[in-house]
Phi, psi and omega in degrees: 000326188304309183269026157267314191277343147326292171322319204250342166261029135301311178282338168265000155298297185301327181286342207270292155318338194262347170289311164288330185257014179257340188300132170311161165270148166291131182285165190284118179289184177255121162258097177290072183316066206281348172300309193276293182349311249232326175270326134308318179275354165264000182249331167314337201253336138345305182263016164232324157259003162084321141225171171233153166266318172175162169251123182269309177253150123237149172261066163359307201290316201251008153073043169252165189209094159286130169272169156239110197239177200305007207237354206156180185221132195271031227279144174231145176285110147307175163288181159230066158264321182094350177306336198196129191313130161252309179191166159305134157256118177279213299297142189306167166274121142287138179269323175287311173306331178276290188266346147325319177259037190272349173281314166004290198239180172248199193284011188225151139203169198243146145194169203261162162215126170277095198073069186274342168191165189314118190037043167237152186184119177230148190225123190207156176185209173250150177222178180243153187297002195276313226260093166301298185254101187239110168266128186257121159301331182286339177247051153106342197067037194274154201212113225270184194268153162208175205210139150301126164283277193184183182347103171076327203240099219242171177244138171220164177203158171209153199244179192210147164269048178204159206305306191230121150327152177273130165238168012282121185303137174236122175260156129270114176236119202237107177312000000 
């Protein structure tokens, strides 16, 4: 009897371990300085579009923040640190250009910026609330992030860890 209950608090030793050293660690969060961040990346986009309005995203995974200033919506890379402005990705989303081109286009519209740094490549643009669904087929069928703007208008991206995207980007949209 003695050594079934050795065995048996053994076997429940061995479990107990394998259990606390198989539990994932908890990941370290990010910590987003979102005051000066928010404040370095509006006076870069001031003195380069002359105003900001507010930071609508920041994206941890890909260390981008979209700004919006009265002319457009702005995405920039930071470090990753979240710390500190690294550059503009061009061309801005217009705002004027979006509805101008609207007999134009459909309910999306897109663009690519290639190599934005050494294996980053983002492809992003406006959609209409009518747009459920957006797949870029050309990448994989991969189906990229979007965020709500305002009347009707959401912003979507998707970021690629490599130098160029294939173009001409091919989508799928789905109502």
């Amino acid at each position: 009897m003695r050594n079934i209950l050795l065995i048996a608090a053994f076997a429940l030793t061995v479990v107990v371990i394998y259990f606390i050293a198989t539990r994932p660690s908890p990941t370290k969060p990010v910590n987003i300085p979102t005051t000066f961040l928010e404040e370095s990346v509006c006076e870069e986009v001031s003195a380069q579009f002359g105003d900001c309005k507010r930071i609508l995203l920041f994206d941890a995974q890909s260390h981008l923040v979209f700004a919006e200033s009265s002319s457009g919506i702005i995405p920039v890379l930071t470090n990753n640190e979240f710390t500190d402005f690294k550059k503009f990705i061009y061309p801005i989303l217009d705002f004027q250009e979006f509805k101008e081109e609207k007999q134009e286009r459909d309910s999306i519209t897109w663009q690519a910026d290639n190599n934005v740094q050494k294996d980053f490549s983002i492809i992003y643009g406006f959609a209409e609330d009518n747009v459920k669904t957006i797949v870029i087929t050309s990448e994989g069928n991969r189906q990229p992030n979007k965020f709500f703007l305002r009347d009707n208008l959401w912003v979507w991206y998707a970021t690629f860890p490599k130098d160029k995207v294939k173009l001409p980007v091919e989508i799928e949209v789905y109502e």
